[in-house]
Steps between C-alpha positions, in 0.01 A plus 500: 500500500451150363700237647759286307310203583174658305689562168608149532197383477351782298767376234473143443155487327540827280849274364292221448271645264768740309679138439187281425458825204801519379553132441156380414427810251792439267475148546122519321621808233757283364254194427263714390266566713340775667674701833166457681548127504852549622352693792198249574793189452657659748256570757410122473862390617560755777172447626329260776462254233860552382780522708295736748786801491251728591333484838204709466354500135220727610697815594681462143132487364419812652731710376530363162127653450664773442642342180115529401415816601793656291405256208145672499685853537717417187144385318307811590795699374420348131173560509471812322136628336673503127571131559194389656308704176709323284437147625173532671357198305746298587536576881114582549392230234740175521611542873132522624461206275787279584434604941154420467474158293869340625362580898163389413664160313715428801227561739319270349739239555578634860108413558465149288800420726301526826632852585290784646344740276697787684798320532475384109414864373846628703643232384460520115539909575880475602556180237377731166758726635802510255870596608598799367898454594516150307201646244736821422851297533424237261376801204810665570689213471330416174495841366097507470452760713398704203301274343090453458515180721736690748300849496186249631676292737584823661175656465386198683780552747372857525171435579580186732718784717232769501219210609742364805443880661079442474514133595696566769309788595148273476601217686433627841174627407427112328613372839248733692246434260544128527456523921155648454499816669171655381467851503809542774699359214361742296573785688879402593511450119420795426761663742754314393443594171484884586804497695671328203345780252632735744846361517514467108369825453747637731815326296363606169498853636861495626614291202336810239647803680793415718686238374652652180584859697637281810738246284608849257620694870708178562601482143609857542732375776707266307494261740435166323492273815211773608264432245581072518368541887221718354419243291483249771275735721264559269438132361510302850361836706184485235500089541486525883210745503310236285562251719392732787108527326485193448626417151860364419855609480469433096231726474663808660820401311298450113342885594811663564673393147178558312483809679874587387448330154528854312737626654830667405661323744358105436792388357758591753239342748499191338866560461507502908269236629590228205778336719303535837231349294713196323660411843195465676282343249802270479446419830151491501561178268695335700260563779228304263765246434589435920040512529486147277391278721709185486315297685171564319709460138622161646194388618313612249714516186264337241239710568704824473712430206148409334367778591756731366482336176127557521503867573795588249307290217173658569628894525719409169180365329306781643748787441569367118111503431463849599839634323321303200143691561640879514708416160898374585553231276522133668851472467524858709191364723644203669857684549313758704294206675820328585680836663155556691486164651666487820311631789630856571690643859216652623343126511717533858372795612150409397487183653573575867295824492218245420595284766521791777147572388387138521383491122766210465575228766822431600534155359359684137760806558762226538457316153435837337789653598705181419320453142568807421889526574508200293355668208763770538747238467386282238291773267842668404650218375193342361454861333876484320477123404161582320648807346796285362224242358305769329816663374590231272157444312482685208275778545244497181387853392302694735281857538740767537486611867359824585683763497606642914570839513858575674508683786847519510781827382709436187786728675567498851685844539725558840535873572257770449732832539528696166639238274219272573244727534605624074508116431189388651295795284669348132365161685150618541497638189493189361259353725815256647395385793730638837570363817660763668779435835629793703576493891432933508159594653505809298565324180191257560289794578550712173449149315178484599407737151628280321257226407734175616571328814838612701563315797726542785809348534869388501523394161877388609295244682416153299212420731383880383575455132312073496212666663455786268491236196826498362502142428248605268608804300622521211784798547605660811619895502742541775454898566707574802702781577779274714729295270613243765074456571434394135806234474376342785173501290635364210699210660144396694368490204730378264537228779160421580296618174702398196253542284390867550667770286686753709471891387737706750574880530861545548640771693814582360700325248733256726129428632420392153831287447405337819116407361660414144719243704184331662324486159222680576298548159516842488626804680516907455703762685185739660702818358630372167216547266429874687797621445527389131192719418604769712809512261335442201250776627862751581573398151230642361539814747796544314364502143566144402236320302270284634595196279858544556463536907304203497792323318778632708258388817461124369871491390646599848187253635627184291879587600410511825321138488785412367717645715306312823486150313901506503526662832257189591730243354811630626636649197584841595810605773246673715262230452808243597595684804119524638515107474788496684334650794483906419233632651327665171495598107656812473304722215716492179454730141328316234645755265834585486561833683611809251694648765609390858323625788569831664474596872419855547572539854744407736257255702437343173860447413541327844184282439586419162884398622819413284312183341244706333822713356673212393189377371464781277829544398510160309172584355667802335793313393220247329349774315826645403527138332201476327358842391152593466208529726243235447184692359234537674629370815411617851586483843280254655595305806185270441615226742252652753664400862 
């Protein structure tokens, strides 16, 4: 059992960094600026060069890797084979583009600057390199996620992510190369390279046949903490066999989500490693922020604050001319150069791997990894002070964008039982497109007919209901059988999605007081419209017209709208006594009854009790009053409980 004395000291440094986030984060949101500058800020003052909080900045490095890995999980999770069709020319076409001529640009320079042609080529490698957290934070922030300039910059993004798996994966064999082995090399090479096929081919296997059948058996279980440690066995368990053959952690880690990309159960992964991944990417930050070298910045300032304004200039000028070249307009073009510009987080994974192989010397590795924190740091706030210049020119007339095909559902719909399953059919109809959210194994499985994508999970869950793209639907149909489930999924969203229409299936008709009270745009009772036509059907059992069942129908329909809408606004006694804390709507006539109620049995009489009699005694003594049925009345109860 561990000792007092070793949570003591286990303590200390895991406070430091929770405090250096949660005051250097919010500190940098409300100015403006992106979290990842909050978390590289704040690595820089707890760190050796700060006030040196933390003792050993390498052990926090180590395990904030795992910040990456997950980051390349999250990536391969979004790289599904409809998206990559859809923006092949832009991934395949612009990201090859803007790799090739921004490393072979800052190569260049690397080499005109006296550097090694190895150590230059690394170099301008990890500096092309964009950030994807700023990248994606600053088009959310802005809204252009959905734009033509956004759709490229994450194309680029895309591609950059998918490349850091080869380069990573070629670097040893550059390093061999580069020592000259001759045909030893040649032959290790080659091993190395079958083992690795192996090991991939081995994943891919595993990934095609067992993963879906493994994560539907825990599924089955209903054990949600179950599948979040699934989660976390598969990603770092596929990351560490990488490692093992020679490749990296990110590797193993991108595999496993592209592996998982289709799915049922993607989003509720997502759903599960998204805070694992935040923390720790958080961290890893702040472990880039604590690596700046202090000493090297203060000895060597002018050089490094030139050369960051060098390399962001350049990769803007770059970036813009190639935006330009596969058709955004320039406006569009330097926007995307600007987000692209600072050197990305896998400059610091990158960098020492180069190092370790000798490709870059230390005293290179050193300014590298320096120059490009330093781009982190500036290119966000270069990137938002250029945006705000460009914003207020007027923009002249320009080519109308082409047009990007949306990958995203119209209607998110939580709950596939019986109700959903009917509304999801008038959907398709249509050709709406239908995300689908439902946490039962069995529902998932007989959606797979269907034609749309149904995913598993907790749609009670905001984590579940961001990642399944509610932020971008238009209308969401909550479908649930449990009344208390979809208020909680109202008030998320209500709360956290203003602007997304809200469609819910009430359960009973104090159910649908309580959804008319959160202003939910509409709602229907599952049984109401049922039982309507199964009376106007009885009515025309009974030898009533069509026409004039169908009117009796919609009368006792529009009474009993009108009926709820007062019951809703406290009008009504029964209405005012639910308010007062009553525990439900008790069923009342919409028509006035003929004739009082008659038990015709003694356990009926006792049920029914002396109210009911009293009950109907005063509504005899009414009709004694006023004489004269009301034609064509009935006895309908229609206030379905």
């Amino acid at each position: 059992m561990a000792s007092a004395a070793t949570h003591v000291s286990f303590l200390p440094p895991v406070l430091t960094f929770l405090s250096a986030a949660v005051i250097g984060v919010p500190i940098f949101r409300l100015i403006g600026q992106s979290a990842v500058l909050g978390y590289l800020v704040a690595g820089v003052v707890i760190g050796p060069f700060g006030f040196s909080l933390i003792a050993e900045p390498e052990t926090a490095a180590s395990v904030a890797e795992l910040g990456v890995v997950l980051l390349l999980f999250i990536v391969g999770l979004e790289l599904q084979v409809s998206r990559l069709v859809s923006m092949r020319r832009d991934i395949f076409g612009l990201g090859t583009a803007q790799l090739l001529v921004c490393s072979a640009a800052l190569a260049g320079v690397g080499i005109l600057m006296g550097a090694k042609p190895s150590a230059s080529l690394v170099i301008g490698i990890a500096l092309a390199l964009s950030a994807t957290a700023v990248a994606l934070q600053l088009l959310e922030e802005r809204g252009d996620m959905g734009t033509p300039y956004g759709g490229r910059a994450f194309a680029v993004l895309l591609f950059q992510d998918i490349s850091v798996v080869a380069i990573l994966a070629l670097m040893p064999l550059f390093a061999s190369s580069g020592g000259g082995g001759g045909d030893g090399w040649l032959l290790a090479a080659l091993q190395s390279t079958g083992t690795v096929g192996a090991a991939i081919l081995a994943v891919v296997l595993v990934g095609r046949y067992g993963l879906n059948p493994f994560f539907g058996l825990l599924a089955a279980s209903g054990a949600r903490e179950v599948m979040t440690a699934a989660a976390l066995l598969v990603v770092l368990g596929t990351a560490m066999l990488m490692e093992h053959v020679g490749l990296s952690m990110a590797m193993g880690a991108f595999l496993a989500g592209v592996l998982l990309a289709e799915s049922n159960f993607r989003h509720q992964l997502e759903a599960d490693i998204e805070p694992f991944r935040g923390m720790l990417l958080g961290l890893f930050f702040m472990s880039v922020g604590m690596s700046i070298d202090g000493g090297l910045l203060r000895a060597e300032w002018p050089t490094l604050l030139g050369a960051t304004a060098g390399a962001i200039l350049l990769k803007v000028a770059l970036v813009a001319g190639l935006f330009r070249l596969f058709g955004s307009p320039w406006l569009d073009a330097v926007r995307g150069g600007a987000i692209l510009a600072p050197a990305g987080e896998f400059a610091f994974v990158l960098l020492p791997a180069g190092g370790e192989l000798g490709l870059v010397d230390p005293a290179s590795t050193r300014f590298a990894v320096a120059l490009a924190a330093l781009t982190m740091l500036v290119g966000p706030v270069a990137a938002k002070a250029l945006d705000t210049v460009l914003a207020r020119r007027p923009e002249g007339p320009e080519a109308t964008p082409e047009a990007i095909e949306s990958t995203e559902a119209r209607v998110l719909v939580v709950g596939f039982g019986r109700f959903g399953q009917i509304l999801t059919q008038v959907l398709l109809a249509e050709g709406i497109s239908v995300t689908v959210i439902d946490k039962d194994v069995e529902q998932i499985r007989s959606a797979s007919r269907f034609g749309f994508r149904i995913y598993y999970g907790d749609g009670t869950r905001l984590d579940v209901l961001r990642a399944a793209g509610i932020g971008r639907a238009e209308l969401l149909c909550i479908c649930v059988d449990d009344g208390e489930a979809a208020l909680k999924i109202v008030d998320i969203v209500h709360e956290e999605f203003a602007s997304v229409r809200t469609y819910v299936r009430a359960y009973d008709r104090m159910h649908a007081v309580e959804l008319m009270n959160r202003d939910v745009d509409f709602q229907l009772r599952e049984t109401v419209e049922s039982a309507l036509a199964f009376g106007r059907a009885t009515l025309e059992g009974l030898g009533l017209g069509a026409e004039a069942a169908a009117a009796t129908a919609e009368d006792v329909r529009k009474r009993d709208v009108a009926r709820l809408v007062l019951q809703q606004a406290g009008a009504l006694p029964e209405a005012m006594a639910w308010a007062r804390g009553v525990s439900e709507i008790k069923p009342e006539p919409l028509t006035e009854p003929q004739r009082p109620s008659r038990a015709l049995n003694a356990e009926t009489r006792d049920i029914i009790g002396s109210k009911t009699r009293e009950a109907a005694t005063r509504t005899l003594e009414a009709q004694g009053a006023h004489p004269g049925p009301h034609r064509g009345a009935h006895e309908d109860a229609a206030s379905d409980a």
